[in-house]
LUMVO-370870 format. One line per field, with one value per residue (C-alpha): residue number from 1; residue in one letter; x, y, z. Coordinates in steps of 0.2 Angstrom, whole numbers. Layout:
<rs>
n <- c(NUM; ...)
res <- c(A; ...)
c1 <- c(X; ...)
c2 <- c(Y; ...)
c3 <- c(Z; ...)
</rs>
This chain:
<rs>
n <- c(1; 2; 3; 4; 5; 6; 7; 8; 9; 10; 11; 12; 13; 14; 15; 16; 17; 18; 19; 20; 21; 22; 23; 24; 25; 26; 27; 28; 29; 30; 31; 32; 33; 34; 35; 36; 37; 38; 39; 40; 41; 42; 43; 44; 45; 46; 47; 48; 49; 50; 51; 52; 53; 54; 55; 56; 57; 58; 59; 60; 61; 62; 63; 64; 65; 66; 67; 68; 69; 70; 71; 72; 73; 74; 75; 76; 77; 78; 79; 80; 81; 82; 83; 84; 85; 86; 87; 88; 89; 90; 91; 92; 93; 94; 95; 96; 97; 98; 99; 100; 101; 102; 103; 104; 105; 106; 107; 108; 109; 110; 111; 112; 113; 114; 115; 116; 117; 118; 119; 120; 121; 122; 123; 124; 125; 126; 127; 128; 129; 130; 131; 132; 133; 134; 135; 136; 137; 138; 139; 140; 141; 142; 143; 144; 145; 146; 147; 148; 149; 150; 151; 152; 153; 154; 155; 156; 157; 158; 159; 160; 161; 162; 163; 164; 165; 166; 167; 168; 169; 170; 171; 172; 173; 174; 175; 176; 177; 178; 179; 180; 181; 182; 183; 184; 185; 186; 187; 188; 189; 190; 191; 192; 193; 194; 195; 196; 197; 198; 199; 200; 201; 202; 203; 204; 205; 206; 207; 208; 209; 210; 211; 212; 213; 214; 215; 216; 217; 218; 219; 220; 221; 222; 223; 224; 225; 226; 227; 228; 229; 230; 231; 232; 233; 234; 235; 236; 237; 238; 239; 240; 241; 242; 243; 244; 245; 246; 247; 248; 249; 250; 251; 252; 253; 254; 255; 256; 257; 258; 259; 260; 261; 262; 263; 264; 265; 266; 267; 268; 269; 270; 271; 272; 273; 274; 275; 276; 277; 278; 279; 280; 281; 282; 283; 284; 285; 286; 287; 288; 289; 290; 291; 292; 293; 294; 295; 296; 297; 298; 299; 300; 301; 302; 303; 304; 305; 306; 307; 308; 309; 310; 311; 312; 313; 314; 315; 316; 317; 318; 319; 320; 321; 322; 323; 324; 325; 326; 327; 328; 329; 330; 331; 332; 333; 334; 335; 336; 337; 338; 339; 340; 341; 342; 343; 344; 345; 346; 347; 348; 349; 350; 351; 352; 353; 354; 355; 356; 357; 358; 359; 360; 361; 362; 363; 364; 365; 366; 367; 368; 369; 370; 371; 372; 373; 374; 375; 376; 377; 378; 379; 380; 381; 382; 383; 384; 385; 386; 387; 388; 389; 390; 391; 392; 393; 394; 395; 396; 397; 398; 399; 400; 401; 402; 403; 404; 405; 406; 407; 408; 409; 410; 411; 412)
res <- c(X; X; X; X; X; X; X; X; X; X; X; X; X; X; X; X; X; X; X; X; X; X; X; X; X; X; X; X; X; X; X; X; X; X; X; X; X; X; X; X; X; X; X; X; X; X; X; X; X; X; X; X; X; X; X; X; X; X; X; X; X; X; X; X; X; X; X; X; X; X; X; X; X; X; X; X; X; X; X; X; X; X; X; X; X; X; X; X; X; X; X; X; X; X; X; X; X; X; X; X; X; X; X; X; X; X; X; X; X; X; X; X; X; X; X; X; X; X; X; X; X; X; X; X; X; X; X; X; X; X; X; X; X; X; X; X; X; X; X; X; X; X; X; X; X; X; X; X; X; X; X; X; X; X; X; X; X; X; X; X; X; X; X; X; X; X; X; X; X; X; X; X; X; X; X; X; X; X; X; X; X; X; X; X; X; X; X; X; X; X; X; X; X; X; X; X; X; X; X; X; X; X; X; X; X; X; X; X; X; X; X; X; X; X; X; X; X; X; X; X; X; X; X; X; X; X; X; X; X; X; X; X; X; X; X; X; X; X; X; X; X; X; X; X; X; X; X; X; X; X; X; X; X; X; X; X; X; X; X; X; X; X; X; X; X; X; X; X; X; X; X; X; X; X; X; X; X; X; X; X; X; X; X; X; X; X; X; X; X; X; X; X; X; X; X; X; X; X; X; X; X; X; X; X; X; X; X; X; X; X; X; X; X; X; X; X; X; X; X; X; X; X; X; X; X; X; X; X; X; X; X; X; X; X; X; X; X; X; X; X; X; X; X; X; X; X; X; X; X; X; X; X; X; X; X; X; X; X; X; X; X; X; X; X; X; X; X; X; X; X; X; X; X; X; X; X; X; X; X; X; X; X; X; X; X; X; X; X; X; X; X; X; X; X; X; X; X; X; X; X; X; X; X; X; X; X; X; X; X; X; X; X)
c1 <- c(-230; -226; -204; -196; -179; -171; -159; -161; -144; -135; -138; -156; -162; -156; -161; -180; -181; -175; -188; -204; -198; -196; -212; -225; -235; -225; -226; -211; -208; -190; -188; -175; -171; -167; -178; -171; -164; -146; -136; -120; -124; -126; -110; -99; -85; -86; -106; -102; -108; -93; -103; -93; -75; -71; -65; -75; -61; -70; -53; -45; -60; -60; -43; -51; -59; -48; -62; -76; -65; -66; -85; -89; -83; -97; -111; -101; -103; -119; -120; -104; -97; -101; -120; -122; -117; -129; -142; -143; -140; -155; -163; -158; -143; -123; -107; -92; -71; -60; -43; -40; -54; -69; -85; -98; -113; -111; -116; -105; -121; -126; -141; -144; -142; -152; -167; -163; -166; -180; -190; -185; -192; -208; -212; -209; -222; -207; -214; -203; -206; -194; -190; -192; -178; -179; -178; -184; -183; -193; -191; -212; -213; -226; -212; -208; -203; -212; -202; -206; -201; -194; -209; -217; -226; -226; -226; -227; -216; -213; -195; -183; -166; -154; -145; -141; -123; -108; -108; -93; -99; -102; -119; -126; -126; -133; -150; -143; -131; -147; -151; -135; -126; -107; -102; -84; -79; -80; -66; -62; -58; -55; -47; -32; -17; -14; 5; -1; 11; 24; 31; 25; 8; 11; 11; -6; -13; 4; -1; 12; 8; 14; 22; 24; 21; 25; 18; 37; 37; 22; 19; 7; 13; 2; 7; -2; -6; -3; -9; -4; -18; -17; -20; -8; -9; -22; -26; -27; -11; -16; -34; -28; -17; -28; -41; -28; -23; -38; -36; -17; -18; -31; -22; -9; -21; -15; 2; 15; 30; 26; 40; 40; 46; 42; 51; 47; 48; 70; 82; 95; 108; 99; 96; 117; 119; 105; 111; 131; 122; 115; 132; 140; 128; 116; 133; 130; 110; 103; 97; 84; 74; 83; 74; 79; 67; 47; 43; 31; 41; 33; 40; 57; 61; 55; 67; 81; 80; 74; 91; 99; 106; 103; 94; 106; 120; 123; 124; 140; 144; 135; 144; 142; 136; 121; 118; 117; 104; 96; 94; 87; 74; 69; 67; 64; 55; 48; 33; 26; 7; -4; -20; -33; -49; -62; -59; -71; -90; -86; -88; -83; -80; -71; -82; -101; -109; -98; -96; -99; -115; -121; -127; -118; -126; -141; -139; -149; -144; -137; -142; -160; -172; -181; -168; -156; -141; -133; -119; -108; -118; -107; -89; -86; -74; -67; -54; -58; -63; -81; -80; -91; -105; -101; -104; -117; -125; -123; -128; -143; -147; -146; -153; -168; -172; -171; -181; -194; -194; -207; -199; -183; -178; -175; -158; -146)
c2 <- c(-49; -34; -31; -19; -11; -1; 12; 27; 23; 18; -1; 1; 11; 1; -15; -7; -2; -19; -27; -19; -20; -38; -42; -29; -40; -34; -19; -11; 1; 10; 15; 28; 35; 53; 66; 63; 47; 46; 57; 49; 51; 67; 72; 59; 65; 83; 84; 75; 57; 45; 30; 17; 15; 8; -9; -19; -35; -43; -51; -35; -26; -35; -32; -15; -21; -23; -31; -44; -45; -64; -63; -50; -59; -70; -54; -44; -58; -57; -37; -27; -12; -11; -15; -1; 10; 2; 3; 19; 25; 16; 28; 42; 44; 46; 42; 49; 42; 53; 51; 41; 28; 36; 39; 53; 58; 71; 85; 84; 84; 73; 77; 69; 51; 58; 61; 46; 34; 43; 42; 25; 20; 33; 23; 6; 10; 9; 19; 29; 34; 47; 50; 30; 25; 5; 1; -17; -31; -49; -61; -70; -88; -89; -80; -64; -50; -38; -21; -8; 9; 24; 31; 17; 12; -6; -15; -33; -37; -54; -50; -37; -30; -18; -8; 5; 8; 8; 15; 21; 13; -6; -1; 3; -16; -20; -26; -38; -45; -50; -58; -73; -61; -60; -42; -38; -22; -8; 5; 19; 15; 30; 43; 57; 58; 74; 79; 92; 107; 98; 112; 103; 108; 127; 118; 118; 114; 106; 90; 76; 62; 50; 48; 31; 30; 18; 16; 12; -7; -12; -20; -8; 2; 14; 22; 37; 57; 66; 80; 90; 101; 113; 97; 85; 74; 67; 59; 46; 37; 39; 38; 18; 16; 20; 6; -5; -2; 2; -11; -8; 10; 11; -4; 11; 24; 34; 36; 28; 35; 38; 37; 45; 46; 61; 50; 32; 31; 35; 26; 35; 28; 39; 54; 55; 54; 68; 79; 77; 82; 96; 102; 99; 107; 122; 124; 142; 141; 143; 127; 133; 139; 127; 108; 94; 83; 90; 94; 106; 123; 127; 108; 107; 123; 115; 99; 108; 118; 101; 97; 112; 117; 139; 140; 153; 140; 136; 118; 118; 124; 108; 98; 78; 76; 90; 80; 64; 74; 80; 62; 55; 69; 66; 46; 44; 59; 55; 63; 59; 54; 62; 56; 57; 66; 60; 61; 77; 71; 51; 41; 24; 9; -7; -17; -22; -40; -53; -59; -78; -74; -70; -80; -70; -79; -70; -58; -68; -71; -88; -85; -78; -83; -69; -55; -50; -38; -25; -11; -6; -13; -27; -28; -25; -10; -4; 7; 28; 29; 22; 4; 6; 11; -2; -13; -7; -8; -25; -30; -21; -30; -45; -44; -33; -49; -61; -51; -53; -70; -80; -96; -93; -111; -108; -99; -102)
c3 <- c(-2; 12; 8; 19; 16; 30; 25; 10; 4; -12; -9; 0; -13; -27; -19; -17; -34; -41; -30; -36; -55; -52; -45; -46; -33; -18; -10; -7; 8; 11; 28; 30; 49; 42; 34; 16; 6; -3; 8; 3; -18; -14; -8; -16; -29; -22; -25; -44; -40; -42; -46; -53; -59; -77; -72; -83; -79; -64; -59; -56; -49; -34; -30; -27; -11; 5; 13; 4; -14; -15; -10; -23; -36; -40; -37; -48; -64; -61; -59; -64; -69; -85; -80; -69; -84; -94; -78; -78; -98; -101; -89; -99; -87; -99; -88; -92; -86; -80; -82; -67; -72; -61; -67; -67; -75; -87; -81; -66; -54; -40; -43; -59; -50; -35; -49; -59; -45; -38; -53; -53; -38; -41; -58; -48; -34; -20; -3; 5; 23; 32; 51; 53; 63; 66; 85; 87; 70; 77; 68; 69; 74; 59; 47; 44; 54; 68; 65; 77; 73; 84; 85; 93; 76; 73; 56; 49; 32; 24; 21; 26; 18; 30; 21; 37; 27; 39; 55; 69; 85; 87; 96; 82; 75; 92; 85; 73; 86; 92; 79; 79; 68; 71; 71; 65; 74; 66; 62; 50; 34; 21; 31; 29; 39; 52; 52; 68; 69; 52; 41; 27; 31; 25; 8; 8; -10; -18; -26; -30; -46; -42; -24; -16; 5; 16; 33; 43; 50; 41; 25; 19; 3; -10; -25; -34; -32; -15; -11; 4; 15; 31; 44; 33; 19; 7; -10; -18; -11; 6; 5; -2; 11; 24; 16; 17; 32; 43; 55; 58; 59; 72; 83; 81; 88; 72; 75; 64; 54; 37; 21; 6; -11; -19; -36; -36; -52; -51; -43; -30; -43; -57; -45; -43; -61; -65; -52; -60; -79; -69; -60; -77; -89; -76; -64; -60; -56; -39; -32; -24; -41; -55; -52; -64; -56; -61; -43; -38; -35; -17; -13; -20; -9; 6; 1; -1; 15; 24; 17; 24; 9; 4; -12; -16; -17; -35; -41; -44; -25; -19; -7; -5; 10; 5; -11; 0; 13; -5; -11; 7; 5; -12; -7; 11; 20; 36; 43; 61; 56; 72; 69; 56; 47; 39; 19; 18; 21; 15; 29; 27; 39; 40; 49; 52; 49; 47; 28; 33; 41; 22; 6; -6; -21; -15; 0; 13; 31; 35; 51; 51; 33; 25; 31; 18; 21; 7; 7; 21; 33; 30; 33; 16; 8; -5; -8; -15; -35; -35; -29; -13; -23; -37; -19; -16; -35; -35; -18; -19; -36; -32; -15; -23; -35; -21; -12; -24; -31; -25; -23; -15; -17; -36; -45; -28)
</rs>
């Protein structure tokens, strides 16, 4: 049986892999339109490979996804978390947690999930053909599919997975339009905000744990670290909140108010009272270098002059109406988002085929037999932290061993 997978990625190669080691009798070509394979697990987590996050509760891992979460559920019983670990352990291959519940190999090298899967897919017999871009996939009367490839090559295949990943344009989804697929329209998911020409930009490198934003008029809300660069902010909180909130914030063009609380964790009623103890009890220290609060240094200045208040002025000079300018400061700072980059090389994308045009108990079209679909090809998301290559683990799983199976009428 001829199995063609289009696209070196996470999910494509993972899904490869899992075919051949399921049924030695198919012949398993990867097709990838670029002149290497796992571009992405290269790069990820800073060139570390965030490959999963420790949620081993399949309840609350979904709830990581702001797109496909209730379809996940059922492909992550069957291929989870804690299976991925185990996946790759028994490849010789030790995860570790961070503190923040990400995972990574080890030795802190991409590299060493790039080499695990490729032996992988080497001991499995998978081919893997570079600079094979995919122009035409025809479906045969007969069954199976007629691919023609970029370079005019043409190739027959009993069953194909896509696994292109995500992609910015809807022209790219083109091809399986063609095909009856519904295609969602693609947008930017995991992105940072721009704050163009904000002084708070010239705190470059000050990072805030935890923070909570709020996108103004919305309902959209994060929690978490914040870290401020020279084109605006980033982290963990905004990385969610951009997840969340990729469909808003482009219908926005990028332009929104932004709130934030540099203390979620206090009340203004339990700001007042700290900031009598300190009047009381550090009267004659300058405001500008005595915090109560734990703030970063570089930031409580720039909160206190937002305030217009002199850091020479000692607490015990401060008037009301500055403490009340203080306090808004400390609570609600508003920024004017201007835009957005791209969180460093990660693209990610709301968007692709729709989720109803897919069997999720096995990753096959509903709308065209012997194609199956895996990753961000999909309009299916997660938020930062590992989940979009858990994703795409467990698509490719369970697509690779459907893939494979004989008689697909079985185990649906």
């Amino acid at each position: 049986m001829q199995i063609a997978v289009i696209g070196g990625g996470a999910a494509g190669f993972f899904a490869a892999i899992r075919c051949a080691e399921q049924n030695p009798a198919c012949t398993v070509t990867l097709l990838e339109k670029g002149g290497r394979v796992l571009s992405k697990v290269r790069i990820s987590g800073g060139g570390r490979c965030n490959v999963t996050h420790a949620c081993f509760d399949n309840g609350r891992l979904v709830q990581s996804y702001p797109r496909g979460g209730r379809e996940l559920r059922g492909p992550f019983e069957r291929f989870s978390a804690r299976d991925t670990v185990s996946w790759f352990e028994a490849r010789g291959v030790t995860l570790k947690v961070e503190d923040d519940g990400r995972m990574f190999p080890v030795t802190d090298r991409s590299e060493t999930i790039v080499d695990c899967l490729m032996a992988a897919a080497d001991h499995a017999g998978v081919r893997i053909v570079l600079q094979s871009g995919v122009r035409i996939l025809r479906p045969l009367e007969e069954g199976g599919f007629e691919i023609t490839l970029a370079s005019g090559a043409v190739c027959r295949f009993d069953r194909v997975l896509v696994a292109t990943g995500g992609s910015p344009g809807r022209a790219a989804y083109e091809w399986l339009e063609a095909l009856g697929h519904t295609i969602v329209p693609p947008v930017p998911s995991l992105f940072t905000f721009n704050l163009e020409g904000h002084p708070l930009v010239e705190l470059a490198g000050v990072s805030v744990d935890p923070v909570r934003v709020r996108v103004e008029d919305t309902r959209l809300e994060q929690t978490g670290p914040l870290l401020i660069t020279h084109w605006g902010l980033s982290g963990p909180a905004i990385l969610k909140l951009s997840a969340w909130g990729a469909r808003e914030l482009f219908s926005r063009d990028y332009a929104f108010l932004l709130r934030v609380n540099w203390l979620p964790a206090s009340h203004e009623d339990a700001l007042r009272t700290a900031i009598v103890a300190v009047r009381l009890e550090h009267s004659r220290k300058q405001i500008g270098t005595y915090s109560p609060f734990g703030l970063p240094a570089r930031l409580w200045r720039w909160l206190v002059h937002r305030a217009g208040i002199s850091e020479t002025v000692r607490w015990a000079e401060l008037s009301q109406r500055e403490q009340n300018r203080l306090i808004e400061g400390l609570t609600r700072t508003s920024l004017e988002v201007r835009g957005k980059s791209t969180f460093k090389e990660e693209f990610v994308t709301a968007g692709g085929v729709s989720l109803k045009d897919v069997d999720f108990r096995t990753l096959e079209s509903r709308r065209c037999p012997g194609l199956f679909f895996a990753g961000e090809v999909l309009d299916l998301d997660g938020i930062t932290g590992g989940f979009n290559f858990q994703a795409a683990w467990t698509c490719g799983h369970i697509a690779g061993t459907h893939l494979a199976r004989v008689d697909e009428s079985s185990d649906r």
